[in-house]
C-alpha positions in Angstrom: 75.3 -3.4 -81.8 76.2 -1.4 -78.9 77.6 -3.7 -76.3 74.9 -4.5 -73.0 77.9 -3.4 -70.6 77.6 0.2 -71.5 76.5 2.1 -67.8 73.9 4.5 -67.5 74.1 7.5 -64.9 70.0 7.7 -63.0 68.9 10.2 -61.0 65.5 9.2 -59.1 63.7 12.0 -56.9 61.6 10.5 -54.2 59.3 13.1 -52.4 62.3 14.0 -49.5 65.4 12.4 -51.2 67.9 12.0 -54.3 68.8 8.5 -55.2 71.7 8.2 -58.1 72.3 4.7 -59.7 74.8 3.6 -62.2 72.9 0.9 -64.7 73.6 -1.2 -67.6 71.9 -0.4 -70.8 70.1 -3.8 -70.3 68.5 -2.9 -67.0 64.9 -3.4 -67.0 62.5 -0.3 -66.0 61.5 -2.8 -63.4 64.9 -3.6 -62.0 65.4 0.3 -61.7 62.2 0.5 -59.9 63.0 -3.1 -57.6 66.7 -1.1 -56.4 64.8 1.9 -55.2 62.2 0.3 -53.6 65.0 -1.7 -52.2 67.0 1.6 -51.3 64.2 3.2 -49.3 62.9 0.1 -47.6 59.5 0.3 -49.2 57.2 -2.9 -49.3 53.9 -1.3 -50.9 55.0 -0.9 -53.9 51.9 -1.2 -55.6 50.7 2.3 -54.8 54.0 3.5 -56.8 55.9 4.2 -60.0 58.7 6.0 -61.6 57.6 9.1 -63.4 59.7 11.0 -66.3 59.1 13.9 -68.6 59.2 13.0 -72.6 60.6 15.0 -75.5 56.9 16.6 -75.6 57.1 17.9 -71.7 54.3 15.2 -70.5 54.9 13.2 -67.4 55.1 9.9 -68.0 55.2 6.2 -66.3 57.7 3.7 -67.1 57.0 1.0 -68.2 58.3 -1.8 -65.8 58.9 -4.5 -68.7 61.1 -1.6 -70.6 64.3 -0.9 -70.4 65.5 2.6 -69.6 66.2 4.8 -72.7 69.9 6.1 -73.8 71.4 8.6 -76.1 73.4 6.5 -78.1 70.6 3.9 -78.3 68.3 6.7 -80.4 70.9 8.0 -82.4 71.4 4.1 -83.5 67.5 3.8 -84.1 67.7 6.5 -86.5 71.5 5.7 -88.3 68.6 2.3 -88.7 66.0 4.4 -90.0 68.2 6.3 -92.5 70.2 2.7 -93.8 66.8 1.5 -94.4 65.6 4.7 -96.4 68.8 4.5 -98.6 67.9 0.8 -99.2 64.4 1.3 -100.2 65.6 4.9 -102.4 68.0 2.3 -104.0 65.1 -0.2 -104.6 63.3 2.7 -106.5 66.3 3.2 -108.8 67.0 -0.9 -109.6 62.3 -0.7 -110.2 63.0 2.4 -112.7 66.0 0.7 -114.7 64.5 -2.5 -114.8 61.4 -1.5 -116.2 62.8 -0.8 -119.8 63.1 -4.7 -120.9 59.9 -6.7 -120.2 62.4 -9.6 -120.1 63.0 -8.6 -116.6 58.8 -8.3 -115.9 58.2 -10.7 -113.4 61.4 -9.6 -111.4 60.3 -5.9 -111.6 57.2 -7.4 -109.8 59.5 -9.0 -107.3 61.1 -6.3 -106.8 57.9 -4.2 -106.4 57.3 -6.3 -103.7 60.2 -5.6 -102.1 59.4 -1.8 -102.3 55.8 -2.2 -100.8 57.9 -3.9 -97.2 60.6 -1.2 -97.7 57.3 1.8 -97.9 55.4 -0.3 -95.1 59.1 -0.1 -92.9 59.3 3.6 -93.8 55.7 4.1 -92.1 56.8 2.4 -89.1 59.4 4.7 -88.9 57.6 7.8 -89.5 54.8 6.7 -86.3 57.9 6.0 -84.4 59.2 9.3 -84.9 55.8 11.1 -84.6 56.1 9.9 -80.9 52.3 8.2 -81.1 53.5 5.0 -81.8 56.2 2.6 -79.9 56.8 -0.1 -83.2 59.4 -2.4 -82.6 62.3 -2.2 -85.6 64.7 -4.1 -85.9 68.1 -3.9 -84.5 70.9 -3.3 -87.2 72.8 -7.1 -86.7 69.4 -8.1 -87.8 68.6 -9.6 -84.1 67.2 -8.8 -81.3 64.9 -6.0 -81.5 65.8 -2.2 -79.7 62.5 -2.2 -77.7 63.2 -5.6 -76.2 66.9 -4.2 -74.7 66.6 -0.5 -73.9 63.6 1.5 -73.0 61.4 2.9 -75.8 59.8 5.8 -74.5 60.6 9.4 -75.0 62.7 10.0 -72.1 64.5 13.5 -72.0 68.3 13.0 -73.1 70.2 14.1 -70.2 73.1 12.9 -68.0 71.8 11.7 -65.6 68.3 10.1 -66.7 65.8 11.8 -64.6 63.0 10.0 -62.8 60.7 10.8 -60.0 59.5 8.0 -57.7 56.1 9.0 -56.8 52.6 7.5 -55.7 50.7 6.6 -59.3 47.1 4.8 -57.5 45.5 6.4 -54.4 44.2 3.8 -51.3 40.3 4.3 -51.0 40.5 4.8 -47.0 44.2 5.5 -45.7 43.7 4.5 -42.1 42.6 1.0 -43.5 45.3 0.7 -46.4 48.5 2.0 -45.6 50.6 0.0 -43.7 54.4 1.2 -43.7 55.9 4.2 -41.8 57.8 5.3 -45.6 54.5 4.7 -47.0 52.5 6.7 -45.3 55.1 9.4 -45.3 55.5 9.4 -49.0 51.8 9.8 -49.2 52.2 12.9 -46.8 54.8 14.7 -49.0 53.1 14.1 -52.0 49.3 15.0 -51.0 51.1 18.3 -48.9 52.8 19.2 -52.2 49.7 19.1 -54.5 47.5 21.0 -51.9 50.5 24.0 -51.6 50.6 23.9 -55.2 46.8 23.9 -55.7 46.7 20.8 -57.8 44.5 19.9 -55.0 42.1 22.6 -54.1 41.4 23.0 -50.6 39.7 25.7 -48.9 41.1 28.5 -46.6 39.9 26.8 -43.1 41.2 23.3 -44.2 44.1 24.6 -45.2 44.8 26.3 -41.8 43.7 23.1 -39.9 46.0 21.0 -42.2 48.5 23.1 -41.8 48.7 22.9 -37.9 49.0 19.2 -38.3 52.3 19.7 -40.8 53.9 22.1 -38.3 53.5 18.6 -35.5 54.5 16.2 -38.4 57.5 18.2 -38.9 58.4 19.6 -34.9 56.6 17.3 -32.5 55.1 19.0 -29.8 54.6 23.0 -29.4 57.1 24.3 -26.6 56.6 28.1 -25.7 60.5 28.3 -24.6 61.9 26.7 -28.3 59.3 27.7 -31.0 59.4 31.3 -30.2 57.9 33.8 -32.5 59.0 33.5 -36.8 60.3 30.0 -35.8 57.8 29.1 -39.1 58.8 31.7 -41.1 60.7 29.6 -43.5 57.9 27.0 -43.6 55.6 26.6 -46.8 52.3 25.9 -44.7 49.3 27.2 -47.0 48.6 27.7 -50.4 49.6 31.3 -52.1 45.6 31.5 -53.1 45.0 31.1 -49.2 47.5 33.8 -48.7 46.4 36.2 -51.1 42.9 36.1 -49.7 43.3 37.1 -46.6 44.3 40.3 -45.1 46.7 39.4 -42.8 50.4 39.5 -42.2 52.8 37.0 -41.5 52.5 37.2 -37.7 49.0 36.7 -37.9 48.9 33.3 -40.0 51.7 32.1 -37.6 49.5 32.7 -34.7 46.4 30.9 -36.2 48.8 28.2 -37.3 50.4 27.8 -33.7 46.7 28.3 -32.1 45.7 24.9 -33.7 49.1 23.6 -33.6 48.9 23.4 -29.7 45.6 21.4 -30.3 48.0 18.3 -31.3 49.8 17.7 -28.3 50.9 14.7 -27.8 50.8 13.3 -31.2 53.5 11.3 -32.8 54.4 12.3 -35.8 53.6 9.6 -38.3 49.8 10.1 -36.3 49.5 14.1 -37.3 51.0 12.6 -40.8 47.9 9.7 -40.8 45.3 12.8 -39.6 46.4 14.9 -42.2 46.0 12.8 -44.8 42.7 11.6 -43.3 41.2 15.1 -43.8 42.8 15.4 -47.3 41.2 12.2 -48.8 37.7 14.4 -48.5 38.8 16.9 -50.5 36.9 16.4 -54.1 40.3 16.7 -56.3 42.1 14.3 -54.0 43.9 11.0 -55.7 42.0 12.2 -59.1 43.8 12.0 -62.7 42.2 14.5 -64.7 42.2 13.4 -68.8 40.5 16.3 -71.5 38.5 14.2 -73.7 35.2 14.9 -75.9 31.9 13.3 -76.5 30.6 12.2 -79.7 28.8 15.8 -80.0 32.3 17.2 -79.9 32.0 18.4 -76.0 35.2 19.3 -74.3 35.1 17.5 -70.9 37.2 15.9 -68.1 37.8 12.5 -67.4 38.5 11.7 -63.8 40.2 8.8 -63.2 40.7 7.5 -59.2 40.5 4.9 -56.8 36.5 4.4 -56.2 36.1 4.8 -60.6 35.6 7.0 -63.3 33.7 10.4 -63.2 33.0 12.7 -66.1 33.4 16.8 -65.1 32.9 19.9 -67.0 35.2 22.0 -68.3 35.2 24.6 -66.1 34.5 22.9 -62.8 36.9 20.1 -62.4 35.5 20.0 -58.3 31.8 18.3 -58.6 31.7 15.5 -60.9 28.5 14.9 -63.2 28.2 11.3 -64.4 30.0 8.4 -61.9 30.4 5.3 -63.2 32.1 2.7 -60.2 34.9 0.3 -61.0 32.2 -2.7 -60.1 30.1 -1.5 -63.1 32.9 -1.9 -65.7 33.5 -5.2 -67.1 35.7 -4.2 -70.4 38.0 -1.5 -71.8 39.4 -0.7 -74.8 40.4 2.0 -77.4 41.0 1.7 -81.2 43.4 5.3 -82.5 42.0 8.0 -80.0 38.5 6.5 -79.5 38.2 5.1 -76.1 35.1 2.3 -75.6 33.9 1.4 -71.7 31.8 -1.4 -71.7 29.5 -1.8 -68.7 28.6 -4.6 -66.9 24.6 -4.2 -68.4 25.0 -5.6 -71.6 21.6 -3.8 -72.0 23.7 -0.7 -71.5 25.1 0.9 -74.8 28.9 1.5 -74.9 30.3 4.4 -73.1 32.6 6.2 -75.6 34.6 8.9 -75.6 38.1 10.8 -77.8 40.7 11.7 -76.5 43.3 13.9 -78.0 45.9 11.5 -79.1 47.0 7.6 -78.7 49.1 8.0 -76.1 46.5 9.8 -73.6 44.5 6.4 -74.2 47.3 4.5 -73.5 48.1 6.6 -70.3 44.2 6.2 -69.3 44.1 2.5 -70.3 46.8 2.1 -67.7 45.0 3.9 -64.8 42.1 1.8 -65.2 44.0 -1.3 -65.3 45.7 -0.6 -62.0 42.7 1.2 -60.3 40.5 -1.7 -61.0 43.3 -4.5 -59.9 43.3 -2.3 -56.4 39.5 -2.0 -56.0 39.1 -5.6 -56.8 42.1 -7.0 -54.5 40.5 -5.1 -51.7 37.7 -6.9 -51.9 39.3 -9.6 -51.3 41.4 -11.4 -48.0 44.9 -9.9 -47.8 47.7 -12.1 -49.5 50.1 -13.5 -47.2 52.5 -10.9 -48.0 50.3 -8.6 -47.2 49.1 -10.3 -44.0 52.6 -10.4 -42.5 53.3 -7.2 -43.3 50.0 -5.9 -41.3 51.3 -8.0 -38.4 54.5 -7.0 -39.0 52.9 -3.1 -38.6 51.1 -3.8 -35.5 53.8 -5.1 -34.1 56.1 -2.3 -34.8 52.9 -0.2 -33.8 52.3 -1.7 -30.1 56.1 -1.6 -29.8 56.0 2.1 -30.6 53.2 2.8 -28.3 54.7 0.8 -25.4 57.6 2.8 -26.0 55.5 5.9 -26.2 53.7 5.4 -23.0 57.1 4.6 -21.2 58.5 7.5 -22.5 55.1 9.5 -21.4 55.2 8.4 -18.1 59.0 9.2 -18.0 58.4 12.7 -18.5 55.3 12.7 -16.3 57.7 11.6 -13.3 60.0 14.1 -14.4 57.8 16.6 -14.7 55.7 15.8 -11.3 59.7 15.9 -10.2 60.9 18.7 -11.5 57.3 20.5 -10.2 58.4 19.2 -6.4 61.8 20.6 -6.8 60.4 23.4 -7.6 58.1 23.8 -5.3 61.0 22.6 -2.6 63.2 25.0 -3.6 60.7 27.9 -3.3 59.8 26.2 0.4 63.5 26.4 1.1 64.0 29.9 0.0 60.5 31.2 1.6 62.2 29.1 4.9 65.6 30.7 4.1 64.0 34.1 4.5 62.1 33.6 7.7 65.4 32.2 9.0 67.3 35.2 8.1 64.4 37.4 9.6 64.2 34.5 12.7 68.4 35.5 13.1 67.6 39.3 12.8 65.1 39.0 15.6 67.5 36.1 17.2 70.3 39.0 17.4 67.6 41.8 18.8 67.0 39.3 21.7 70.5 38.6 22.4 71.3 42.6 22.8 67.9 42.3 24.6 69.4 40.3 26.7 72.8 41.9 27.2 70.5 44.8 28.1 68.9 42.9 30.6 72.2 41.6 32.4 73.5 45.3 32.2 70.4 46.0 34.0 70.6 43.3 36.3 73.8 44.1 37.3 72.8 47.4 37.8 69.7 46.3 40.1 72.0 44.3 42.5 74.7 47.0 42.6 71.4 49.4 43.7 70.6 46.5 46.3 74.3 46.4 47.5 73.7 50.3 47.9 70.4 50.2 49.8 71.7 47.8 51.9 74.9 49.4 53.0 72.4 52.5 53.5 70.0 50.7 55.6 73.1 49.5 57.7 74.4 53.1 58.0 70.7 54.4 58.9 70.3 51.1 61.2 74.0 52.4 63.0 72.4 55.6 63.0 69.4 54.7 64.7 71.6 53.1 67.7 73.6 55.9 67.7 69.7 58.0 67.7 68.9 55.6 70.8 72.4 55.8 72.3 72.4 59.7 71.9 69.1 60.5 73.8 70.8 62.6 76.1 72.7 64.4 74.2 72.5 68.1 73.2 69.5 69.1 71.3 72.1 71.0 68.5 73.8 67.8 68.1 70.9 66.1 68.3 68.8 67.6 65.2 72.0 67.3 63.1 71.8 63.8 63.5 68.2 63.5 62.4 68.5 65.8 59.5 71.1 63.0 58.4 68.4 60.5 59.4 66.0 62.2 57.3 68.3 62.6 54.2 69.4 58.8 54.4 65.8 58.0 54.5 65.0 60.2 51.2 67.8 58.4 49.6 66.8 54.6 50.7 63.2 55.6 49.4 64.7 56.5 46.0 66.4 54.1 45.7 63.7 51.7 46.7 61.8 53.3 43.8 64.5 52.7 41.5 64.7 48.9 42.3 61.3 48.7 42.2 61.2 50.2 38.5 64.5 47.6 37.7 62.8 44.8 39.1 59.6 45.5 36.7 61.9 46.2 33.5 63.7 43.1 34.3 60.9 41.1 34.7 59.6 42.7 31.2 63.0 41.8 29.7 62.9 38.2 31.1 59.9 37.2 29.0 61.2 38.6 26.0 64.1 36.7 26.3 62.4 34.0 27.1 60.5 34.0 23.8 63.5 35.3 21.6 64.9 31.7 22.9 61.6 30.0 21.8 61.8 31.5 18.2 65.6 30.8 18.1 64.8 27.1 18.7 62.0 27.2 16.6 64.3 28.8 13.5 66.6 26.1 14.6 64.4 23.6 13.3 62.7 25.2 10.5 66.2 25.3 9.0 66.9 22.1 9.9 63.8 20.3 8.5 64.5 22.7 5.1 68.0 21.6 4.7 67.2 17.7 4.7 65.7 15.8 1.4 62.1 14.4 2.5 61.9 10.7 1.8 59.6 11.1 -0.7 61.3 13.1 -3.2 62.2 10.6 -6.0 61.7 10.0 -9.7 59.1 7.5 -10.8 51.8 -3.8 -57.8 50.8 -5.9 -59.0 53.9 -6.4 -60.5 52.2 -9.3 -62.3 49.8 -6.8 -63.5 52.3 -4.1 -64.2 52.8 -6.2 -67.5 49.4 -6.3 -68.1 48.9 -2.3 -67.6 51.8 -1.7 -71.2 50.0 -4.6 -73.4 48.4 -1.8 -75.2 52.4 0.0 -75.8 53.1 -2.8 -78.6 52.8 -0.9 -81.7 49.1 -1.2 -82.8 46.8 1.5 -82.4 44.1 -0.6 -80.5 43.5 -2.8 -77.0 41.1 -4.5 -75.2 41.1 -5.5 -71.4 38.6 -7.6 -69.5 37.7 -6.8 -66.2 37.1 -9.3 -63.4 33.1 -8.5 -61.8 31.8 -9.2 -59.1 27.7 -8.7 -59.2 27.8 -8.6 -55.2 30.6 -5.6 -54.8 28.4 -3.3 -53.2 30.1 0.4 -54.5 32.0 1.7 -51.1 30.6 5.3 -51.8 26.9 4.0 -50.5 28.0 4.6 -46.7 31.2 6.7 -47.1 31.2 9.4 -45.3 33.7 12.9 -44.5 35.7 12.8 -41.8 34.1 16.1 -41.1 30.7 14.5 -41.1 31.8 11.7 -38.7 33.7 13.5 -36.3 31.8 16.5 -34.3 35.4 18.1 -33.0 36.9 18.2 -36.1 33.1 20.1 -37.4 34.0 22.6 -34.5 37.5 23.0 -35.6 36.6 23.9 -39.3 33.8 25.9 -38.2 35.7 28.2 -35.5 38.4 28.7 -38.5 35.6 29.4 -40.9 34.2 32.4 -38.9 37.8 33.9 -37.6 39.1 33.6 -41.2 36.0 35.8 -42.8 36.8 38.5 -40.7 40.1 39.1 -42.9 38.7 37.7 -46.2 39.5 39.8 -49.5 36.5 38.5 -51.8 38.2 40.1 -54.9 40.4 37.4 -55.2 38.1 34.8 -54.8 38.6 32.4 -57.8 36.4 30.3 -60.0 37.0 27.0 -57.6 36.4 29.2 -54.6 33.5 29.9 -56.3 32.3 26.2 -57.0 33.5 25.3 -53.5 30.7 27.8 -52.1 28.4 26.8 -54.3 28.6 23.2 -53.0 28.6 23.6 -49.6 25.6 25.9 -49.4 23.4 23.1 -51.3 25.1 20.6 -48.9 26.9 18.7 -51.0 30.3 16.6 -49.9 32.8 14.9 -52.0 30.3 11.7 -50.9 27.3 12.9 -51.3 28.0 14.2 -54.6 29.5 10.5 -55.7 26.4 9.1 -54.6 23.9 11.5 -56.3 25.9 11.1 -60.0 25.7 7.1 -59.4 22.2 6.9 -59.1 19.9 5.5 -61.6 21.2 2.4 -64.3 23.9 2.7 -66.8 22.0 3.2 -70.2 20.8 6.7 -68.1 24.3 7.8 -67.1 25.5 6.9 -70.8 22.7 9.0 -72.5 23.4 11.6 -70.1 27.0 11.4 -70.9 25.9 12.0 -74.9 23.9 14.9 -74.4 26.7 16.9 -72.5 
């Protein structure tokens, strides 16, 4: 026996994250899953499970009560299987000898016995190898059995193990369900990734409008001076179908993209997350498990298996389901090989049956019920007290964050009303600046103005001095005139031509005072008001240079068991489901987000038209096709649910028959 201590090397791939773990051959698939639920700080755990590929390239759940799979644990299953062939091959050969002397009769029918359990262990072993069946055998110390220490299914070999930690049941409404940050985020990646991928079909408008809300889960808040143009280049934002559609470049999508982005201002992240996924959850493919299966006539159809029940598709249209049946009508499951029985809640109702293409797709289906139906029945009912505290726990942490949001809102408001005033300050102080340093220019005109005017001044009382001194000469003169009347008349007129030449001067120069007194008059007021502007500039730059005082800053696990009861080696199971005759099915008054909320109508409609301008209908493809189909009869993902659940079981079943 290979000793329990032997370490394991895991690898588990969350939707943004590697987690490596070193384990013990003994660990349970449920401890694995307990230490990364642990590791990532994730409460709702019963929306998830760890995911692996088998030997046959299917993805696979664990199973929680398992333990994970090794190399050397195999190889020791079939060293086992090969000791116990030899043993029964040497049985045979004791049969054949003994056979000869009919003394030894009743101990060749003994040991005919014992080759009938050594054939029936040899056809264990052969289902077990076929990879259909997951029989126990036992271990080769004769003790405890292999499946109840390591983990029997058909993991990959591979150092490390490889499993993906992913979302395996779908809430009905995510606004209402999901409670946790990582939750919700998880959800995010995932749905994101199956719409990119087109696992989730979702036409070109949506895709556009969903897309805008990843770009502000992933950058916050559009800003012209950062997210300058091909800052999404390296983005994956729409599906390649989308893409190939349209005939438009790069550019252009980043454009649409950042149009619709700017829309979401102001949104927290975890808030474009939630309105992403709010938009998603209307899409018909979203949350569904898809399962090929046939009729009794031998139809290939699809199963749909989600969170509101089970639908029945075509094969080629895998968007509008035909026949609904809701989780409320189902009271019992069960399959026997690759037959699959749903019993309704009617007893007057036949059996709903169906085949699918081997055991293990029942077992796989069997499971999704189980869990879907545990999940549509707990939500029916009051919250646990787990559950309780961690919704108060979430609003909590929720009116924190928006406290914290609206502090920080109003802290950038005040710094952006601030950062507006300084602005607008500092283009007041510059506009003041320049009239100062044109106030200074004209300041410095008026002071040569005035230098002029002293200049002038001076020259007006030097041409006073002058006429005075003349008048006193012409005034001595005069007395000399009146003094001189008797003298001779040569001597006489000489003395008057002088009178009349001192006269012609004192009048000029009368004129010329009179002129200077006018200029300097003139050149008084304009200094007068070159002062006024001087002292006027004075203050201007005064008041500009001083701060004003108001410029300031203001699972469940318990029934995780229940979902592997059907891996115990037989080829059958049965499950009973609780009822509830008053569940009135949720679908009744669901309705699309689209249908609710008028904006978001506008949104999808204004993308609708812009988008058909560039549209390449050659590569339209069958689900495109569907898609149009659907909305130009007016159906929804709703309405369609509604229409496929009406009328009683026995209808739907017959129905079901004649597909």
């Amino acid at each position: 026996m290979v000793a329990s201590s032997k370490m394991m090397n895991v690898r588990v791939t969350t939707m943004d994250a590697e987690l490596e773990f070193a384990i013990q051959q003994g660990t349970t698939g449920k401890q694995l899953f307990d230490q990364v639920v642990k590791t990532i700080g994730l409460r709702e755990v019963w929306f998830f499970g760890l995911q692996y590929t088998d030997s046959k390239g299917d993805n696979t759940w664990i199973k929680l009560y398992k333990k994970p799979e090794n190399v050397i644990c195999k190889h020791m299953k079939k060293i086992g299987k090969i000791i116990k062939r030899n043993i029964e091959q040497h049985h045979h050969r004791l049969l054949s000898s003994s056979l000869t002397t009919s003394s030894n009769s009743s101990s060749s029918s003994s040991n005919g016995g014992s080759g009938m359990n050594g054939s029936k262990v040899m056809s264990s072993s052969s289902n077990t190898l076929d990879g259909d069946s997951d029989s126990d055998e036992d271990d080769l110390t004769g003790s405890t059995p292999f499946s109840k220490w390591v983990m029997s299914q058909d993991v990959q070999k591979g150092d490390p193990l490889l499993f993906k930690f992913r979302a395996k049941f779908y809430p009905e409404d995510v606004a209402e369900e999901l409670i946790q940050d990582i939750t919700l985020r998880l959800f995010y990646l995932q749905v994101k990734n199956a719409i990119l991928s087109d696992e989730i079909y979702c036409p070109p408008e949506t895709s556009v409008l969903l897309a805008s809300y990843a770009v502000q889960a992933r950058h916050g808040d559009y800003n012209k001076g950062t997210h300058v143009p091909g800052f999404l280049a390296k983005d994956r934002l729409l599906p390649q179908r989308v893409i190939d559609q349209h005939k438009m470049s790069k550019d252009e999508w980043e454009n649409s993209i950042t149009t619709w982005w700017q829309e979401h201002r102001g949104l927290l992240r975890e808030d474009a997350m939630m309105e992403y996924l709010k938009i998603a959850q209307d899409l018909e493919m979203y949350g569904v498990n898809y399962f090929e299966i046939r009729n009794k006539k031998g139809t290939e159809l699809w199963l749909g298996v989600d969170a509101l029940g089970l639908n029945i598709y075509e094969k080629e249209d895998r968007l509008t389901p035909k026949i609904g049946f809701p989780w409320s009508e189902i009271r019992n499951i069960s399959f026997n090989d690759r037959k699959f029985i749903i019993k309704p809640i009617d007893k007057k109702a036949p059996d709903f049956v169906f085949f699918a293409p081997r055991v293990r797709i029942n077992k796989r289906i069997l499971a999704l019920c189980m869990g879907n139906h545990e999940l549509y029945m707990r939500r029916r009912k009051p919250d646990t007290i787990d559950v309780q505290q961690m919704k108060a726990q979430a609003r909590d942490e929720k009116n924190a964050k928006q406290q914290e949001r609206e502090k920080l809102q109003l802290a950038l408001a005040a710094r952006e009303r601030a950062e507006k005033k300084q602005q607008e300050y500092e283009d007041r102080l510059r506009s003041m600046q320049e009239e100062m340093e044109r106030k200074q220019a004209n300041l410095s005109e008026a002071q040569d103005t005035i230098r002029r005017l002293q200049e002038q001044l001076n020259q007006v009382q030097a041409a006073k001095e002058e006429l005075e001194q003349r008048q006193n000469e012409l005034h001595e003169m005069m007395q000399r005139l009146e003094e001189t009347k008797n003298m001779e008349a040569t001597e006489r007129a000489k003395l008057e031509e002088e009178i009349r030449v001192k006269q012609l001067e004192m009048q000029k120069i009368q004129e010329e005072v009179t002129l200077k007194d006018s200029e300097t008059k003139r050149l008084h007021e304009e200094v007068e008001e070159a002062i006024r502007k001087q002292n006027e500039a004075a203050a201007a730059l005064q008041a500009a240079t001083t701060t004003p005082k108001h410029h300031h800053v203001e699972e469940e696990e318990e029934n995780e068991e229940e979902l592997i009861n059907g891996e115990n080696g037989t080829q059958d199971f049965s499950k009973d489901f609780d009822t509830d005759e008053h569940i009135k099915d949720p679908v009744e008054e669901r309705r699309t987000l689209a249908e609710r909320n008028e904006r978001l109508q506008d949104q999808l409609k204004a993308l609708k038209q812009d988008l058909a301008l560039s549209r390449d209908d050659t590569m339209e493809t069958p689900n495109d096709k569907i898609h149009r189909e659907n909305v130009r009869q007016g159906r929804d993902k709703y309405k369609t649910l509604r229409e496929i659940r009406k009328g009683n079981t026995k209808r739907r079943v017959d129905q079901f028959e004649n597909m």
